[in-house]
Wavefront OBJ file of the C-alpha trace (Angstrom):
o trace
v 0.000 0.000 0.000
v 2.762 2.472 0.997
v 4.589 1.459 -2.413
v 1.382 2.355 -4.283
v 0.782 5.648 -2.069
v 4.506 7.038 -2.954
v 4.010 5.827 -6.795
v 0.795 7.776 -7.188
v 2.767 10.704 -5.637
v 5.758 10.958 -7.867
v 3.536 10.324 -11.121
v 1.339 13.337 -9.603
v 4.669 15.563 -9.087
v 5.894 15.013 -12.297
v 2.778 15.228 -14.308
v 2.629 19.077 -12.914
v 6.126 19.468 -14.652
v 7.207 18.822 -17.931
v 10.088 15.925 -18.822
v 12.417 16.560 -21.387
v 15.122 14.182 -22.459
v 18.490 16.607 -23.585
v 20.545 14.200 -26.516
v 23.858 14.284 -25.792
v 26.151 15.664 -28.712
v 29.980 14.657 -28.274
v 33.022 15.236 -30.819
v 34.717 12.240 -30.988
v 33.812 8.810 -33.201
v 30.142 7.925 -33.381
v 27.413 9.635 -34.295
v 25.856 11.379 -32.098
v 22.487 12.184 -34.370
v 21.428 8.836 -35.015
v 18.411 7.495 -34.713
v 16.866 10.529 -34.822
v 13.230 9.163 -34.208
v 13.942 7.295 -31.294
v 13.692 10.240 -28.870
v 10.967 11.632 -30.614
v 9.032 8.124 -30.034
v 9.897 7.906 -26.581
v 8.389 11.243 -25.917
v 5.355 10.185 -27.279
v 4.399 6.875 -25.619
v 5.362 8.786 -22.072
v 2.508 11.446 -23.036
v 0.583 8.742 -24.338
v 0.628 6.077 -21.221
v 1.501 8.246 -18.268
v 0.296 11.333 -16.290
v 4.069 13.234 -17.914
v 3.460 16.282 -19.551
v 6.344 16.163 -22.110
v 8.065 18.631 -24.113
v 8.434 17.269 -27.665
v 11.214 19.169 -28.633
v 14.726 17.575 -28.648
v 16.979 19.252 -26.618
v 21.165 18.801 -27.875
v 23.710 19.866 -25.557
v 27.420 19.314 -25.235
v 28.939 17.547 -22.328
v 30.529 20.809 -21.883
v 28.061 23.214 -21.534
v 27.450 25.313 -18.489
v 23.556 24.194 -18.541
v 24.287 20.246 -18.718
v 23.042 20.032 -15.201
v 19.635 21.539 -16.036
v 18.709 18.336 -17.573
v 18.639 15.289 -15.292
v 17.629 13.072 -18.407
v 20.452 12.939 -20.932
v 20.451 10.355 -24.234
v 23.847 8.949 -25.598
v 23.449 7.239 -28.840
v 26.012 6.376 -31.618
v 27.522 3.515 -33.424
v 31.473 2.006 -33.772
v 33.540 3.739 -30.873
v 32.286 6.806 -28.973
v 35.444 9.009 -27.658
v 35.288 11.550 -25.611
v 37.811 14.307 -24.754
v 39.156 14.718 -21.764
v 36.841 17.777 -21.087
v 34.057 15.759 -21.987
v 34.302 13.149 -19.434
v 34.754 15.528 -16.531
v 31.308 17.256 -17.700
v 30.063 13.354 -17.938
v 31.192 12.830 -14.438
v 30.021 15.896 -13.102
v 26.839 15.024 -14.049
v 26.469 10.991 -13.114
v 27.604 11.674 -9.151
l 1 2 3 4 5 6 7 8 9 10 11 12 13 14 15 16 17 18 19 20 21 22 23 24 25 26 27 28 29 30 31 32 33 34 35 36 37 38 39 40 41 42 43 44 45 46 47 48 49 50 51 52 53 54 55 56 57 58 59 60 61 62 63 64 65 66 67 68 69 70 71 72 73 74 75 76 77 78 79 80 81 82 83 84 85 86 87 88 89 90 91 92 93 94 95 96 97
């Protein structure tokens, strides 16, 4: 009951904010832009089968930016090896504490 109680509660929080999932766009190997209906899609069965009010624009940002905290829902997508800098993986880190 208590399970149920704090599930009904956090799908009643977020539904009075909108989700947004940011794509993550990195330099090295990969390709970042992939699949570029897969995020799209996602977006769409959460409005669909949940409570979530969704924003159904994609959202890019660099594992550098200033803002990369802003969005506690990040995608990484690519194919072959994905490398990133140095930089990068300190954002990455920063981010995944």
């Amino acid at each position: 009951m208590k399970i149920l109680i704090l599930i009904t509660i956090i799908f009643y929080q977020l539904s009075a904010q909108s989700f947004s999932i940011a794509r993550i766009h990195y330099n090295g190997g990969g390709d970042w832009y992939s699949n570029p209906s897969s995020l799209p899609n996602l977006l769409k069965f959460i409005e669909k089968n949940t409570p979530i009010t969704v924003y159904k624009d994609e959202f890019k940002i660099k594992l550098t930016d200033e803002s990369l905290n802003q969005y506690p829902f990040m995608y990484l997508n690519g194919h072959g090896n994905i490398k990133l800098s140095d930089n990068e993986i300190i954002g990455l880190r920063s981010v995944l504490k």
